[in-house]
MARBA-3410 file (N, C-alpha, C, O; in Angstrom, 1 decimal):
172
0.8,-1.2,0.0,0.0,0.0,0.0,0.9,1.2,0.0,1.8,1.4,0.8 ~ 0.4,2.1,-1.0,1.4,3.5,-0.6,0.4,4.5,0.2,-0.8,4.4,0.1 ~ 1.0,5.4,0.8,0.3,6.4,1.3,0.4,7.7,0.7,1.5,8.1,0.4 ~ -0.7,8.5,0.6,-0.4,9.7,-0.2,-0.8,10.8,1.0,-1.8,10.6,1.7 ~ -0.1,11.7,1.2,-0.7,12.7,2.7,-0.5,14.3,1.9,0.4,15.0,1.6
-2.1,14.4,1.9,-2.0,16.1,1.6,-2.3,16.9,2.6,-3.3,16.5,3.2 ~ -1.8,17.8,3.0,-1.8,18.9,3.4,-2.3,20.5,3.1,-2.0,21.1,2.1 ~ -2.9,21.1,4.0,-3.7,22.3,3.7,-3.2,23.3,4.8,-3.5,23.5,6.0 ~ -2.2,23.7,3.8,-1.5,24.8,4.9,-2.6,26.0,5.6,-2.1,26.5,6.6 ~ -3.6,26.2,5.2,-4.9,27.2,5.8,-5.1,26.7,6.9,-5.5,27.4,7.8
-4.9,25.8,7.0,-6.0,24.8,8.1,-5.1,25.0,9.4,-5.5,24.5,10.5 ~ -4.0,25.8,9.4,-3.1,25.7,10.7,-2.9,27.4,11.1,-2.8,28.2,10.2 ~ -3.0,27.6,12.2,-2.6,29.1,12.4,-1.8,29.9,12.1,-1.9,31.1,11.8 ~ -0.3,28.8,12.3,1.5,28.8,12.2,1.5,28.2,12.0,0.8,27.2,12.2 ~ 2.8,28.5,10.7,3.5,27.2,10.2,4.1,26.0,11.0,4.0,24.9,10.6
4.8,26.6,12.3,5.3,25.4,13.3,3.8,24.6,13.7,3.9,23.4,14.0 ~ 2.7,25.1,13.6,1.6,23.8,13.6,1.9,22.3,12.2,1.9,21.1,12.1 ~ 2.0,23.4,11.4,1.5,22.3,10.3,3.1,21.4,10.2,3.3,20.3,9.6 ~ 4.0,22.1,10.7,5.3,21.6,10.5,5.7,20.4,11.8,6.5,19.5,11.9 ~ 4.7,20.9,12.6,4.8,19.4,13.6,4.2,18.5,13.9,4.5,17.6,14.7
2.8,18.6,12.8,2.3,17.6,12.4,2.8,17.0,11.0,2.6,15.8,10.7 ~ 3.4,17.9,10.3,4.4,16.5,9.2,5.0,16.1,10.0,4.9,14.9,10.2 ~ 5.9,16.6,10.7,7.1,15.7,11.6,6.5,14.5,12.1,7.3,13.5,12.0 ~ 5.4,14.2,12.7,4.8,13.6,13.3,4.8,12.1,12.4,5.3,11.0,12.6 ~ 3.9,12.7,11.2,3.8,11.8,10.2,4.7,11.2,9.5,4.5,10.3,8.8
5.7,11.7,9.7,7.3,11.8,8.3,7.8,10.5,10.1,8.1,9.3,9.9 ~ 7.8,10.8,11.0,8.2,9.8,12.2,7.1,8.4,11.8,7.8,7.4,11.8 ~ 6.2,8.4,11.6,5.6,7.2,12.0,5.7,6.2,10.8,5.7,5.0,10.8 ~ 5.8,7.1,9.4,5.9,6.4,8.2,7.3,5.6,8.3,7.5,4.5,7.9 ~ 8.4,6.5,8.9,9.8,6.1,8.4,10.4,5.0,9.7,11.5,4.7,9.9
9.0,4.6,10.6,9.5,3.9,12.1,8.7,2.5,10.9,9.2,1.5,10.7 ~ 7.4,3.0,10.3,6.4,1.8,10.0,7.4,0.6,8.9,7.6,1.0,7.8 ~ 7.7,-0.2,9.0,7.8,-1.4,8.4,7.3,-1.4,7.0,6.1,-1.5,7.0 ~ 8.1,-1.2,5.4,8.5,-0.5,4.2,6.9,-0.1,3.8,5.9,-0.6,3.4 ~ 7.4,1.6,4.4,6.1,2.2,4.3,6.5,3.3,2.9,7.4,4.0,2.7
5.6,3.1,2.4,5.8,4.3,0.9,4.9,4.8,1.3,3.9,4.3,1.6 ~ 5.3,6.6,1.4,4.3,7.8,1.8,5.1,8.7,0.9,6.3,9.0,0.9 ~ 4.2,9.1,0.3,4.6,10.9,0.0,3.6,12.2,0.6,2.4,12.2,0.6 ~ 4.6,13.3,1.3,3.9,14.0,1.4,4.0,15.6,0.6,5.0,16.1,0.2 ~ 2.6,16.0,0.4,2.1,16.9,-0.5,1.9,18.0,0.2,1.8,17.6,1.3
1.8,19.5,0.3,1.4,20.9,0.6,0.6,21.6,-0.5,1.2,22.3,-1.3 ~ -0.9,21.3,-0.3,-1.6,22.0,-1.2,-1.2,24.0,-1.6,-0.7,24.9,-0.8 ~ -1.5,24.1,-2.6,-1.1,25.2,-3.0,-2.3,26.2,-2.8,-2.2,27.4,-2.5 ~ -3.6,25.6,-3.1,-4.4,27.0,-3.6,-5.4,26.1,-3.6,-5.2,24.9,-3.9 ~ -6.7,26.7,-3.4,-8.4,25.8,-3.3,-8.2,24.8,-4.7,-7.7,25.3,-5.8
-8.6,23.7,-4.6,-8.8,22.4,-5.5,-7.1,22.1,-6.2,-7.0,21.1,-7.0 ~ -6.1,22.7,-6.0,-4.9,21.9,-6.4,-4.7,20.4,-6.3,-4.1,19.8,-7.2 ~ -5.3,19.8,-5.0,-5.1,18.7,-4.7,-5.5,17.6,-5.6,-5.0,16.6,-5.8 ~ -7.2,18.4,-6.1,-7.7,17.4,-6.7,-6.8,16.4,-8.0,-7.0,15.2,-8.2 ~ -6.1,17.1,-8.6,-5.2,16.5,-9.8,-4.1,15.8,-9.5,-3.8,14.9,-10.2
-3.3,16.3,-8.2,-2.4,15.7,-8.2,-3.3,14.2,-7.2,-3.1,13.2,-7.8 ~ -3.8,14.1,-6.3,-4.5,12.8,-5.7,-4.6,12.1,-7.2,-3.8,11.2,-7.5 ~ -5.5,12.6,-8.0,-6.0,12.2,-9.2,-4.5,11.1,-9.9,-4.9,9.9,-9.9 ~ -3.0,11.4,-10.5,-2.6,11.3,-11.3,-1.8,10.3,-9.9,-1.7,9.1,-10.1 ~ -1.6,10.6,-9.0,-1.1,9.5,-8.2,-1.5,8.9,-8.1,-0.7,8.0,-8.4
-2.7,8.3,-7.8,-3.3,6.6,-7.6,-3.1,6.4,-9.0,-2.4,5.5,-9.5 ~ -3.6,7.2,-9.6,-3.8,6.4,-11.2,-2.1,5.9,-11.9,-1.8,5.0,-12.7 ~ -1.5,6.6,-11.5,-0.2,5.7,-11.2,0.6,5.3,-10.5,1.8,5.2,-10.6 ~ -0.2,4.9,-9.7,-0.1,3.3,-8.5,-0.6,2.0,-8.9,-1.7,2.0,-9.2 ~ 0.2,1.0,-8.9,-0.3,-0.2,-9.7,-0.6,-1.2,-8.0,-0.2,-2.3,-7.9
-1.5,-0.3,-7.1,-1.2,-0.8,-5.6,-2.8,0.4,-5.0,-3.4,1.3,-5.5 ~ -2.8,-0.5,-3.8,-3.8,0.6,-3.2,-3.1,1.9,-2.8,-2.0,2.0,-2.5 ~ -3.8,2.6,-2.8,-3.3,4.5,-2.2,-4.2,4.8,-1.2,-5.4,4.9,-1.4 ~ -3.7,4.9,0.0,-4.4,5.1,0.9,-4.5,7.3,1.0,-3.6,7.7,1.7 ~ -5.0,8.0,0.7,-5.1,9.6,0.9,-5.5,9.7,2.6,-6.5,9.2,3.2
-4.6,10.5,2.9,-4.6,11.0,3.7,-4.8,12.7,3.9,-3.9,13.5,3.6 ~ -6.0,13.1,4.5,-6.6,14.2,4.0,-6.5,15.3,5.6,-7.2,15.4,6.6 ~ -5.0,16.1,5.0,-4.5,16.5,6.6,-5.4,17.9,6.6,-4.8,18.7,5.9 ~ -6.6,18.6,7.4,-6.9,19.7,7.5,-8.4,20.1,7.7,-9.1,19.6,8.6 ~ -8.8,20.6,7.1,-10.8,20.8,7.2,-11.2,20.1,6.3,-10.7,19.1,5.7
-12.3,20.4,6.1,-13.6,20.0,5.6,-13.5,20.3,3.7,-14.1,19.6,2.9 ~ -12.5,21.7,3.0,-12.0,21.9,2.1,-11.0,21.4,1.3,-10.9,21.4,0.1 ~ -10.0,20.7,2.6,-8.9,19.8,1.5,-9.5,18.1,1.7,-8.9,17.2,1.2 ~ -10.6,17.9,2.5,-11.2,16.7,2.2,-12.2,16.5,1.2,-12.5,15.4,0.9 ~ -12.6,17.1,0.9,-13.2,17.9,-0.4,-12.5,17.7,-1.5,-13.0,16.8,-2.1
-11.6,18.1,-2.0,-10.5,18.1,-3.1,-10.1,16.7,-3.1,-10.2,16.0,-4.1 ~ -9.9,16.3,-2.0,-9.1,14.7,-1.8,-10.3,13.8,-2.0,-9.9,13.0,-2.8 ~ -11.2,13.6,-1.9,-12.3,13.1,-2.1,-12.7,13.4,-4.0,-12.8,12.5,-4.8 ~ -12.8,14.5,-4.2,-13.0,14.7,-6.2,-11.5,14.1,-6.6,-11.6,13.5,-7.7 ~ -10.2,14.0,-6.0,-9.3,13.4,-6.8,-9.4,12.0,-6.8,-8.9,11.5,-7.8
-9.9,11.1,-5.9,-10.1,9.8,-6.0,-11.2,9.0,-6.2,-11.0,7.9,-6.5 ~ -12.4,9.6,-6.0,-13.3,9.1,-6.7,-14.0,8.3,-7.9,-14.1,9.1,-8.8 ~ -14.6,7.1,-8.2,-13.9,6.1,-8.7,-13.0,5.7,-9.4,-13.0,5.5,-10.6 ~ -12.2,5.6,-8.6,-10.6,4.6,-8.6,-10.8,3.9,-8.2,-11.3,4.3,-7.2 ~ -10.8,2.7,-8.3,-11.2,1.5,-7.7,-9.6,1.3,-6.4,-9.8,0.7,-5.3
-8.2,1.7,-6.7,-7.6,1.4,-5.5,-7.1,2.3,-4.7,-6.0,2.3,-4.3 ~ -8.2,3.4,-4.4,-7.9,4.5,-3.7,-8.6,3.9,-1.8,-9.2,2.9,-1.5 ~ -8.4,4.7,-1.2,-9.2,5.0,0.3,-8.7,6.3,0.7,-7.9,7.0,0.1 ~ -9.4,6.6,1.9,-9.4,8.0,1.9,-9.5,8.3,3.4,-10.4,7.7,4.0 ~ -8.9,8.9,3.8,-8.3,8.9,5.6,-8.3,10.5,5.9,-8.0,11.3,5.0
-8.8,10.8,7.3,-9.4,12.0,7.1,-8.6,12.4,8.9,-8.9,11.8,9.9 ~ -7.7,13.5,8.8,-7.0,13.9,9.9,-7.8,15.2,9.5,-7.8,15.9,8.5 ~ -8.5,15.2,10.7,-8.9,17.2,11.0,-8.0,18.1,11.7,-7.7,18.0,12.8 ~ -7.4,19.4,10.7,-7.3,20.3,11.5,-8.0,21.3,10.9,-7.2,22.1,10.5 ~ -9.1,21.6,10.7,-10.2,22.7,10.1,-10.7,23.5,11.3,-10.4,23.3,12.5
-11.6,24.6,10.8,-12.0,25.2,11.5,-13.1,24.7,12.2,-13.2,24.8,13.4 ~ -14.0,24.1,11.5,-15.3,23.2,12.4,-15.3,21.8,12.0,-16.3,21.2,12.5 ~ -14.1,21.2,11.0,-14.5,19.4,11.2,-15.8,18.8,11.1,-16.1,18.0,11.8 ~ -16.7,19.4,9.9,-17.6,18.9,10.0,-18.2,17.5,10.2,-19.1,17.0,10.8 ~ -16.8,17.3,9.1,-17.2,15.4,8.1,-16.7,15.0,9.7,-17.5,14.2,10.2
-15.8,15.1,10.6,-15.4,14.3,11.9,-16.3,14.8,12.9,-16.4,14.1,13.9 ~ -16.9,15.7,13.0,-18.2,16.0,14.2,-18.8,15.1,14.0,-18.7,14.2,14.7 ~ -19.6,15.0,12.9,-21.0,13.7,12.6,-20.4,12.5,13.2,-21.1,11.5,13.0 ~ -19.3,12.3,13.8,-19.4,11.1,14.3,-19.2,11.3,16.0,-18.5,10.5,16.7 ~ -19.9,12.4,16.6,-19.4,12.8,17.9,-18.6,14.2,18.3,-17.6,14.8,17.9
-19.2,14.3,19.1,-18.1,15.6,19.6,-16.8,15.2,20.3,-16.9,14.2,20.9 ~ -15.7,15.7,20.3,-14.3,15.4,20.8,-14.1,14.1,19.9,-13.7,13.2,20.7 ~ -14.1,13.7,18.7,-13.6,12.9,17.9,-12.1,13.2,16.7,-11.7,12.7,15.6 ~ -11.7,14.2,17.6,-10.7,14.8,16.6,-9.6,14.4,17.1,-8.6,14.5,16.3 ~ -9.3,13.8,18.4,-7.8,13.3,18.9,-8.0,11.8,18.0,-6.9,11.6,17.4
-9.1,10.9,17.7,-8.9,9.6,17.7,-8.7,9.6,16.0,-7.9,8.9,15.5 ~ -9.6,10.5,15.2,-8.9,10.6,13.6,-7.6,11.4,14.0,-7.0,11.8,13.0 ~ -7.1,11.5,14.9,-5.8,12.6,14.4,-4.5,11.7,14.7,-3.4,12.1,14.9 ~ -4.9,10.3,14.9,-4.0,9.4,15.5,-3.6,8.7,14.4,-4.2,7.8,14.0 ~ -2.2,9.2,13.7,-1.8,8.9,12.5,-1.5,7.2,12.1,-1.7,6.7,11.0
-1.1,6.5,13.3,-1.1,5.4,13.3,-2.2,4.6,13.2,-2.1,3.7,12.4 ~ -2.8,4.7,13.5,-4.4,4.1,13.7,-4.8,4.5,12.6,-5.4,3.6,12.0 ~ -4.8,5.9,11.8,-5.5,6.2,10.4,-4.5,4.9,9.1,-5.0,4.4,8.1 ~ -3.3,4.8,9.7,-2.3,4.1,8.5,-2.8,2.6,8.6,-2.8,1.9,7.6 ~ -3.2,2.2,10.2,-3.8,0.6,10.2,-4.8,0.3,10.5,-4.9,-0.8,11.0
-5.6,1.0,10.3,-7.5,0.5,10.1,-7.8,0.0,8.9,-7.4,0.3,7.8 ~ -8.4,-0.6,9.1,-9.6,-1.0,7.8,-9.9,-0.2,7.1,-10.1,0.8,7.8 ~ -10.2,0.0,5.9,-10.7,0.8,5.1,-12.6,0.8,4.8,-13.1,0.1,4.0 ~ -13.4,1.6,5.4,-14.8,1.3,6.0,-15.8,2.3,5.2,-16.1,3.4,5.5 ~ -16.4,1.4,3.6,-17.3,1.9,2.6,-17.8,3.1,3.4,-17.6,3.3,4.6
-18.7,4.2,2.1,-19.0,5.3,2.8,-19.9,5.6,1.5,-19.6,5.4,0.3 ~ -20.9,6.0,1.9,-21.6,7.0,0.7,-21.0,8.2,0.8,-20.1,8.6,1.6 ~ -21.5,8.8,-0.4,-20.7,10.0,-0.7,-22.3,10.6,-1.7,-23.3,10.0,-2.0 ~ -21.8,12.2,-1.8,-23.2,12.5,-2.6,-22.5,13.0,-3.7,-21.3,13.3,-3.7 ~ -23.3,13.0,-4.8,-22.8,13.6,-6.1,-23.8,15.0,-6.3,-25.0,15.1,-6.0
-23.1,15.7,-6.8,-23.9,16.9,-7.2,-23.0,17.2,-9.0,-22.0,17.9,-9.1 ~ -23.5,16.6,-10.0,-23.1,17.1,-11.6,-21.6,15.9,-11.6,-21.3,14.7,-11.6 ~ -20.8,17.0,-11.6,-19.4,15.8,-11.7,-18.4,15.9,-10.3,-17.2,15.5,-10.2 ~ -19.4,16.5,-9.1,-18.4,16.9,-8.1,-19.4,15.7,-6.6,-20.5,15.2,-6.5 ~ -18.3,15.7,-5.8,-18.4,14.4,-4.5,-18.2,15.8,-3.0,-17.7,16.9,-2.8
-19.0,14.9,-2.4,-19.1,15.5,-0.8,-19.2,14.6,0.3,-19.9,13.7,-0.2 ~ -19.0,14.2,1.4,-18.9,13.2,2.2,-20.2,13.8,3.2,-20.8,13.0,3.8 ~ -20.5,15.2,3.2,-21.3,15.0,4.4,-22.2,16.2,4.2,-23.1,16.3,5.0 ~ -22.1,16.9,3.5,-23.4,18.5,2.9,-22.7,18.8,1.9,-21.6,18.5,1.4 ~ -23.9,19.5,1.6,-23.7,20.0,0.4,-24.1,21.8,0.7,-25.2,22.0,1.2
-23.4,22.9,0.4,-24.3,24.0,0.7,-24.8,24.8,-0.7,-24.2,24.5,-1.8 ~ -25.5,25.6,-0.7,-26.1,26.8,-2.1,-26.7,27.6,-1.4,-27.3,27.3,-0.4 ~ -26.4,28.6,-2.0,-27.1,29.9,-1.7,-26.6,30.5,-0.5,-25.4,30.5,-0.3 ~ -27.3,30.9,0.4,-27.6,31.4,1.9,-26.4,31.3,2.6,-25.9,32.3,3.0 ~ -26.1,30.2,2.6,-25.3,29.4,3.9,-24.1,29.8,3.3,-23.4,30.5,4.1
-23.4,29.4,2.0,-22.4,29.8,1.7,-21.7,31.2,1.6,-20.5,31.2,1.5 ~ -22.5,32.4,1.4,-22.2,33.5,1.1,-22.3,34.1,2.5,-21.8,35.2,2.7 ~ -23.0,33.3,3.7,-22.5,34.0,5.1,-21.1,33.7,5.2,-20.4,34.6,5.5 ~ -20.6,32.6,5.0,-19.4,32.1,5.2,-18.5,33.1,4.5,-17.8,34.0,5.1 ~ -18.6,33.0,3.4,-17.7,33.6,2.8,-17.5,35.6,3.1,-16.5,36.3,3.0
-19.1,36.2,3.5,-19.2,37.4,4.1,-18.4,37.9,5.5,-17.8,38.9,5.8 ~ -18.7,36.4,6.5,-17.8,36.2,7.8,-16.3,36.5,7.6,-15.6,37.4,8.2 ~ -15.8,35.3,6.6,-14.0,35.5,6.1,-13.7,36.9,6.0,-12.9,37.6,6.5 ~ -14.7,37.2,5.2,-14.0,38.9,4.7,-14.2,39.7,5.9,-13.4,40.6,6.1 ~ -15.5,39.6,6.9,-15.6,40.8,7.6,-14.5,40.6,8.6,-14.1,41.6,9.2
-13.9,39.6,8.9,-13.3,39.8,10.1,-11.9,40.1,10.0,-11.2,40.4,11.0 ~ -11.5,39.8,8.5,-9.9,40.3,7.7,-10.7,42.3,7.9,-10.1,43.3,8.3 ~ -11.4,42.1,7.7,-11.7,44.0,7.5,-11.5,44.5,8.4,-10.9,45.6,8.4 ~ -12.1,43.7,10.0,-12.5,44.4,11.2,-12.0,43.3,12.3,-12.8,42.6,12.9 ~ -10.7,43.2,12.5,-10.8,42.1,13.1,-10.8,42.8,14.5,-10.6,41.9,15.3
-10.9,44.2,15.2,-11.1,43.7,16.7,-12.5,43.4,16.9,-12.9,43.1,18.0 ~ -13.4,43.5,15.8,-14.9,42.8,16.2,-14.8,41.5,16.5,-14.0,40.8,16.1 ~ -16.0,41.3,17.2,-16.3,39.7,17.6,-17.5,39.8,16.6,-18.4,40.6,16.6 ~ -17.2,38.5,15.5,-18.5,38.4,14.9,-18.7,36.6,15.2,-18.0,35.7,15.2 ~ -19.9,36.8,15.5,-20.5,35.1,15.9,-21.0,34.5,14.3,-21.4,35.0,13.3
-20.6,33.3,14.6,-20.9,32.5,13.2,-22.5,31.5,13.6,-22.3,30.7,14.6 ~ -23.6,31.5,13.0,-24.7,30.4,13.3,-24.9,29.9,12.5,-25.0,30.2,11.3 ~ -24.9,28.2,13.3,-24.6,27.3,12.2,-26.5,26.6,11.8,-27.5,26.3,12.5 ~ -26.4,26.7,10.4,-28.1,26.6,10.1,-28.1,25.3,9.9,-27.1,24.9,9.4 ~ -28.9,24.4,10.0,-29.0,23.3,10.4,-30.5,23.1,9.7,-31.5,23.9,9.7
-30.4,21.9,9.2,-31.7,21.4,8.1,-32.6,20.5,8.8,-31.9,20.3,9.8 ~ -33.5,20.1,8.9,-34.4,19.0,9.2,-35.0,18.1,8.2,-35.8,17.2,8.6
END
């Protein structure tokens, strides 16, 4: 099995964050027993998708992706492997709200963030939703929801000694 680990430099505050969790990873691959891992540093929203994409498909072996950050570089990692028949897809949160890892509990972010345990689990089917030619593991948003988000990013780059609260809208 090779391991592929992308990374989403956004997803960390400081670079010494994101740089001690490769260390972390770059330790456990190079301790694991002939482990092939490459790691990646996403460049810019959807980069990931092509290069996930062109690595499994030239892997003649399973590729396990590892999807280091929020809910946006699992996203990307998710449209680059999508059916491949020898991909899987491993999901380390450091995002802002971890969506796709809340739905399975609150305080569930130490036990996906447990690099070893993500490299030796089982690999455990999953729906996924399609929207045209694009994949989502856990919502989908349009309209409303998205353009608060994106209004929030900017207002608080504008004004950051304001406190602005984020509410999260929730479907039934």
């Amino acid at each position: 099995m090779k391991h592929l680990v992308i990374v989403n430099p956004k997803s960390f505050a400081k670079e010494s964050g994101m740089l001690s969790v490769i260390a972390d990873i770059r330790t456990y691959f190079k301790n694991a027993a002939n482990a092939d891992y490459t790691i990646y540093i996403s460049r810019y929203p959807r980069d990931a998708i092509g290069v996930v994409n062109d690595f499994i498909k030239s892997a003649n072996e399973i590729v396990r992706v590892y999807s280091v950050g929020g809910d946006g570089i699992l996203y990307d990692c998710l449209n680059g492997l999508v059916g491949l028949p020898n991909a899987e897809l491993a999901v380390i949160p450091y995002g802002k709200t971890d969506d796709f890892v809340r739905a399975f509990g609150e305080g569930k972010n130490k036990i996906f963030r447990d690099i070893k345990k993500q490299a030796t689990a089982n690999a455990i089917p999953t729906d996924i939703i399609s929207i045209g030619n694009r994949y989502a593991l856990n919502f989908c948003s349009a309209g409303f929801a998205p353009a608060v988000e994106l209004k929030y990013d900017e207002m608080n780059k504008t004004y950051p000694l304001l406190v602005f609260y984020k509410m999260k809208i929730h479907q039934i």
